[in-house]
C-alpha positions in Angstrom: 0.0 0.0 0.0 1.5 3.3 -1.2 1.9 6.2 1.4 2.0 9.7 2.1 5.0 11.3 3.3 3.4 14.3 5.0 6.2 15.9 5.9 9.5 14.5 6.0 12.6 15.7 8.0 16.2 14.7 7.1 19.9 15.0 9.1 23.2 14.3 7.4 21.4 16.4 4.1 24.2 17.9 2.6 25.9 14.5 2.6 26.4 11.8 -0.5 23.5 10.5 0.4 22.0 12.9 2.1 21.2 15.6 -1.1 20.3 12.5 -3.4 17.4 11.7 -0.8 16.2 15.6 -0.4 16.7 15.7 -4.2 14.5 12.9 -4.8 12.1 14.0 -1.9 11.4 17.1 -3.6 10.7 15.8 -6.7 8.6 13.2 -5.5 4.9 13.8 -6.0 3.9 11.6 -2.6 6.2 13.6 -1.0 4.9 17.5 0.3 7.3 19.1 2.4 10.8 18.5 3.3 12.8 19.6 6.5 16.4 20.0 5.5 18.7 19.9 8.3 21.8 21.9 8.0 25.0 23.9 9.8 25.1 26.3 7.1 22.7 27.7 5.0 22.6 25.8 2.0 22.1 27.6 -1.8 20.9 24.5 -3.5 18.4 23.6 -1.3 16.6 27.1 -1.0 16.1 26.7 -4.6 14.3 23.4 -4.0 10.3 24.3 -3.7 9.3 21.5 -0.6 12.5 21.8 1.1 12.3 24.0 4.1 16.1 24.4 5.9 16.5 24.4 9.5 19.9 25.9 10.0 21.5 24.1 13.7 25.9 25.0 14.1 25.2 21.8 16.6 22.7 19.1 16.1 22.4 17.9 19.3 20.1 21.1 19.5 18.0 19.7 17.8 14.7 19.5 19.8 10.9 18.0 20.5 9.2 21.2 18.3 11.9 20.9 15.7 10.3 17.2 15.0 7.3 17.8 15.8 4.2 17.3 12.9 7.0 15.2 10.6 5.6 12.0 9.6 9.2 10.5 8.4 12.9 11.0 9.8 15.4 10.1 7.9 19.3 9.4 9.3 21.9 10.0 6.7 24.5 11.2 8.7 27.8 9.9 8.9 31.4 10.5 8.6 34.8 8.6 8.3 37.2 8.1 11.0 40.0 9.9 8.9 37.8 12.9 8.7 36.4 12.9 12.3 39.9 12.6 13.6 39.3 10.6 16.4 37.0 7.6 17.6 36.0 10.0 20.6 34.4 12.4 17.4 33.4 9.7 14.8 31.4 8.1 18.1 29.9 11.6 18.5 28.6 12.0 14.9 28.0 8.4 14.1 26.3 7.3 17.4 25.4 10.1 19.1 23.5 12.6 16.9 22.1 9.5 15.4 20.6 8.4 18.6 19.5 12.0 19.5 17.1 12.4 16.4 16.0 8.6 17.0 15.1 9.7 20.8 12.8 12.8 19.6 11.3 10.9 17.3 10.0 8.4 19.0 8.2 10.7 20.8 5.8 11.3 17.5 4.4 8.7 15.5 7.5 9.1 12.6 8.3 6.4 10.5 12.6 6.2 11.2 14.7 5.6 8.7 18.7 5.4 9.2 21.4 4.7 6.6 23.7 2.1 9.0 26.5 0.1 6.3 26.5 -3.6 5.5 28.7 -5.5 8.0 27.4 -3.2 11.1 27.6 -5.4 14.2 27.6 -4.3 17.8 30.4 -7.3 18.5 32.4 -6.3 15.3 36.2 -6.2 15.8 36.5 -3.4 13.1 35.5 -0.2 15.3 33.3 1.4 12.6 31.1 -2.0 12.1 30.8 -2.1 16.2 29.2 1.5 16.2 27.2 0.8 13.4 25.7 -2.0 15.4 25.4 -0.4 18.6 23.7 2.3 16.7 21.2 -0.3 15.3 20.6 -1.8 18.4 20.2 1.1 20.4 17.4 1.9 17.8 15.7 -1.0 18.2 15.0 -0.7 21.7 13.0 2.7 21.3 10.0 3.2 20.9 9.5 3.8 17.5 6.5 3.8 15.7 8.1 2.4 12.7 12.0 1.5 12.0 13.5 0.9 8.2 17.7 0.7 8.7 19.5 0.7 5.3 22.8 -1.5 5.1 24.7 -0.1 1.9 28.5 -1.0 1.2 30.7 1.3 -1.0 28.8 4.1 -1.7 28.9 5.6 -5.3 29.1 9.3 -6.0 30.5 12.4 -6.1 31.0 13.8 -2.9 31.8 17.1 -1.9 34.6 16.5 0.5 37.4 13.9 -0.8 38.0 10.8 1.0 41.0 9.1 -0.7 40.5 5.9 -0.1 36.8 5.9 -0.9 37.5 7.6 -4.4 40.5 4.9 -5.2 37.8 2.5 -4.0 35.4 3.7 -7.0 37.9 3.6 -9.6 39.1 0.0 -8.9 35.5 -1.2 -8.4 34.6 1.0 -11.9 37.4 -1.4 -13.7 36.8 -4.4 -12.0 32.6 -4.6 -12.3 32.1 -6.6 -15.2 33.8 -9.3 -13.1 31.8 -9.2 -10.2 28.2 -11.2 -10.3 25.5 -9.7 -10.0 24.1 -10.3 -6.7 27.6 -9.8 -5.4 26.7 -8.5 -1.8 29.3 -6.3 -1.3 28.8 -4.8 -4.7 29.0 -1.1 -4.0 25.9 0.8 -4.8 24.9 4.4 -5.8 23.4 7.0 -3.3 20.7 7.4 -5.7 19.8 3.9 -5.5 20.6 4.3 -1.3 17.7 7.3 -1.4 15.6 6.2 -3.9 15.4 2.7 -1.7 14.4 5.1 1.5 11.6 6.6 -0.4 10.7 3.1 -1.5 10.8 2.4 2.3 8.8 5.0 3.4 6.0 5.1 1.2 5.7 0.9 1.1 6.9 -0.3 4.1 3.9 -2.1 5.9 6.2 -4.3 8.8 7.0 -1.8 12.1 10.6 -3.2 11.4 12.7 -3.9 8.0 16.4 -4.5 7.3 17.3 -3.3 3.6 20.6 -5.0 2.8 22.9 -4.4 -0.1 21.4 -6.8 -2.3 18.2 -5.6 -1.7 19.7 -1.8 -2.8 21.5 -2.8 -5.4 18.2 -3.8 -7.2 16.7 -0.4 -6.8 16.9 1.4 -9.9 
């Protein structure tokens, strides 16, 4: 059964991910109004006509009215250890906003929707799997009216801010494709096909809790 999303609000915006999910929000005829969470004000998506900014230097200010009357959040924030510069502040972007929006939310009746990455585990050795996990399980154990967590792997795209190892990533994966089957699970996959999968979610998604794994995006157009 296809939805409504009422009116959507959306952290980690200007990201990869991020501005292909306000992007297709906004063009999106189920979709009528988009809150566009940002530190800074944003050109691009004043000239979007559903997106509404909400300009926040810190996100942890984010607060109860701020959420209020949206009928879907949507997580897309992340970063990289590199660019973080510590675990201390890659905990504090990755886990902790995260689980601040969660926590508001579930005190409306929003459908959730985080982007968490294939291979998240709370018992993971590798310390960005572990906090991917403990993100997802903290999640879970709110009371949400609805959850939908994404699990992407290598995500494709132009990004604003380099990340070396991320682009060389791309350009082997770009030479070495035709060699990799198709339902290849670690297949990396597009942020369009990332947000046009959380749109998918929101408007379809019938269960109060769904997994999307990278197979599962990969097969979103």
């Amino acid at each position: 059964m296809t939805q409504i999303i009422k009116k959507a609000i959306v952290i980690g915006s200007t990201g990869l991910v991020g501005r292909a999910l306000v992007s297709a929000l906004n063009d999106h005829p189920a979709c009528q109004q988009v809150t566009a969470v940002v530190r800074r004000p944003d050109t691009a998506f004043e000239q979007m006509a559903k997106v509404q900014p909400l300009v926040l230097e810190d996100l942890l200010m984010l607060n109860d009215q701020d959420v209020s009357e949206h009928s879907h959040g949507f997580s897309c924030l992340g970063t990289t250890l590199k660019k973080a510069g510590s675990k201390d502040n890659f905990y504090a972007t990755d886990f902790t906003i995260n689980a601040h929006f969660a926590e508001l939310l579930q005190q409306t009746s929003a459908h959730y929707l985080l982007v968490s990455a294939l291979g998240a585990n709370a018992r993971s050795p590798f310390f960005y799997n572990r906090v991917k996990g403990e993100l997802e399980q903290y999640i879970q154990n709110l009371s949400l009216s609805k959850v939908s967590l994404l699990r992407p792997s290598l995500l494709l795209g132009e990004r604003q801010d380099a990340r070396f190892l991320e682009d060389l990533s791309q350009q082997l994966f770009q030479r070495c494709s035709s060699f990799l089957p198709k339902n290849f699970k670690h297949r990396p996959v597009t942020a369009g096909q990332v947000a046009h999968t959380m749109v998918e979610a929101a408007l379809t998604q019938t269960e109060k809790f769904e997994i999307y794994d990278n197979l599962r995006i990969q097969h979103t157009k």
